[in-house]
C-alpha angles and dihedrals in degrees: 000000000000123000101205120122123224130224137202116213111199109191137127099210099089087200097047088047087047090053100053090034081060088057092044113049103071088062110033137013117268123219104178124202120190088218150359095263079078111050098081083053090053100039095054099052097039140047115242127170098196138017126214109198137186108218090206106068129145096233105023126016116213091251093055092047096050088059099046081060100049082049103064083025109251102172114191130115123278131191108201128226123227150173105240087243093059096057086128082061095058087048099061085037077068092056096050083053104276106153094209150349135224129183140220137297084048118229100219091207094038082052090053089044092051097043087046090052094052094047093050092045088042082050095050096043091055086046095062087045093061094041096056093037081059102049089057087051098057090040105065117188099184117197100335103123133191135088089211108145071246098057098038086057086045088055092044097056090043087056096056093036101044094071102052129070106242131132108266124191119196110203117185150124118295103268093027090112102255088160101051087056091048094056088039087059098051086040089062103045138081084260093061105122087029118096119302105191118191127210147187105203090183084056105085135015134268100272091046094039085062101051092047097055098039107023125231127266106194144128103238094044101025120205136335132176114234127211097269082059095056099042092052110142081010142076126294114202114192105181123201097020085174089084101056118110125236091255089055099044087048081057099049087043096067088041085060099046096031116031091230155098149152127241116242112278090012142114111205126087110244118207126216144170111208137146109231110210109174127185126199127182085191121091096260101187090051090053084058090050090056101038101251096109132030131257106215093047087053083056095048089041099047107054087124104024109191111192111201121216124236109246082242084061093053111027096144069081100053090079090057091040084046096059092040085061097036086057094036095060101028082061100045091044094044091242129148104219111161099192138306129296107254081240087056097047088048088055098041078051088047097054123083102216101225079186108045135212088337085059094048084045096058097035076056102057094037083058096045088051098047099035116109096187144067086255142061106241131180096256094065087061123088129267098265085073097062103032118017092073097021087163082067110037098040106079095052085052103091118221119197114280096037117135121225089229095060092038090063095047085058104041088047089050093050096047086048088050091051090049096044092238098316108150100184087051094040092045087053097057102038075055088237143122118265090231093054080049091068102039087057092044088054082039094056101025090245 
């Protein structure tokens, strides 16, 4: 396939098109229109990859073409031809999107030089998109969701640690998502399509717990793989490490500095290569302190530590969760929701979520399944909305006699309130510009 690059050359003056058609030729290919009333025409049936325009033409002016172009939306460089004297006009041909200008009299090697410089910035330019288009595609963030200052520093340290292969441990409330960044965490890393085994370590007791990490080697039962078998060259996720008893720990301790282990009633050692990656929603350096977990094991564990914030702690993220979950279930349950009422989104800010995103998660479907209507109102949340903090709730319930005027002051001053007076956030959730925010807040003296 063929490198060269093709120009189209937009002047009325057939001589002075002939001349710079004559420079040209031998480096790139030339498509010639007599005027800017046929560049759309051209551009739609061939392929060019710059444009060279005069702005003085008899039909079309090169202003006026540039912003035929912006208007059904041609996007391509362009270097500008003008008189010396209409400098102003180049200018303004750079505002409409023009890449450069030249004047006349053209200097022919002034004008290579200049073509040469807007392919190799356009180049570059293309190169950091897909660089950058690449970088998002080998970091996968699954379905985490925020752009909290909290949540941007959470992606950032899952994005060093993922590809390594050091010991993580994820502590944060039960609902904060300790599982999805597990998963975010195998899916980025040189193990991903190896083996990712999930466990519950709070689910059995200590005697089960044993055989199902570590197998069992006897004659009654025979042999079993355990789950540091089967996660061998994968990732191995313990949950709720914080359950584990002292004997256990002391186990996967020796898993962790040695590689190794033996299967319950046997006698082999038994190799293995897997990234432990452990979550707690207990407060694991006080349990040292009191015995019930071992310090050397926390230090093992807790090479990366990621600390994941309660929702209460990020709630500039709860309106996109909140539309993750709105399409989510209005999809699932074949409704057609369109949003959430501005009364809604200030009680799902009020609310401090004691069970975090899983508990937004579930509030959500419930809505979606009792709402009639194509929004999300008060009235299809749960009770704990209405009564449990009736000092906040109350005054974005309206009573007869309420006017709208006074509804919206109010509803404006809590959400400022709950945003501790931060108009652009403020001005997301109540769904308006920030601009329209503080006309209202003058409106109202707020």
């Amino acid at each position: 396939m063929s490198s060269r690059k093709t120009i189209l050359l937009v002047d009325d003056d057939i001589g002075h098109r002939t001349m710079l058609k004559a420079n040209l030729v031998d480096d790139y290919t030339i498509i010639e229109a007599d005027d800017g009333d046929r560049v759309v025409s051209i551009l739609s049936e061939q392929q060019v990859d710059l444009m060279l325009l005069d702005l003085k033409m008899k039909r079309m002016g090169g202003l006026e073409t540039l912003a035929t172009l912006k208007e059904v939306g041609e996007y391509l460089p362009i270097v500008v031809i003008t008189a010396f004297s209409s400098v102003d006009s180049a200018v303004e041909a750079m505002k409409l999107g023009a890449s450069d200008y030249i004047t006349k009299p053209v200097d022919i090697e002034a004008l290579k030089l200049t073509i040469a410089k807007v392919f190799n910035f356009r180049r570059l330019l293309q190169e950091n998109q897909q660089l950058k288009s690449r970088l998002n595609q080998q970091f996968n963030y699954g379905n985490i969701i925020g752009n909290s200052k909290k949540m941007r520093e959470l992606f950032e340290t899952l994005s060093l640690v993922a590809p390594s292969d050091a010991t993580v441990l994820i502590q944060g409330e039960s609902g904060t998502g300790k599982e999805l960044v597990a998963n975010v965490i195998h899916e980025n890393s040189r193990r991903k399509g190896k083996s990712f085994i999930k466990f519950n370590c709070a689910a059995l007791n200590e005697n089960l717990l044993e055989s199902e990490l570590f197998g069992h080697d006897t004659g009654a039962i025979g042999q079993r793989k355990g789950l540091f078998e089967q996660a061998d060259s994968g990732t191995l996720f313990l949950d709720e490490i914080g359950d584990m008893s002292l004997l256990t720990q002391a186990k996967i301790l020796r898993v962790l500095q040695e590689g190794e282990f033996e299967r319950v009633g046997g006698e082999k050692s038994i190799q293995v290569d897997v990234r432990i990656i452990t979550a707690s929603h207990k407060d694991l350096q006080k349990m040292v302190s009191d015995g019930t977990f071992r310090q050397d094991l926390y230090f093992r564990l807790n090479v990366v530590p990621v600390i994941l914030p309660p929702l209460r702690e990020r709630k500039e993220d709860i309106p996109l969760l909140g539309e993750y979950f709105l399409h989510k279930f209005a999809q699932k349950n074949r409704k057609t929701i369109h949003g959430f009422h501005p009364l809604t989104m200030a009680c799902l800010m009020r609310y401090d979520w004691p069970g975090n995103i899983r508990e937004l998660e579930n509030t959500l479907e419930r809505a979606v399944i009792l709402s009639l209507g194509e929004q999300i109102t008060p009235g299809d949340l749960p009770a704990q909305f209405h009564n449990d903090s009736p000092d906040k709730i109350a005054p974005l319930i309206p009573t007869p006699g309420t006017k709208l005027r006074d509804m919206e002051r109010e509803l404006i001053s809590a959400t400022l309130r709950e945003t501790k007076g931060n108009k652009s956030k403020t001005a997301k959730i109540l769904g308006v510009a920030r601009q329209t925010l503080q006309n209202k807040m003058k409106e109202y003296g707020i």
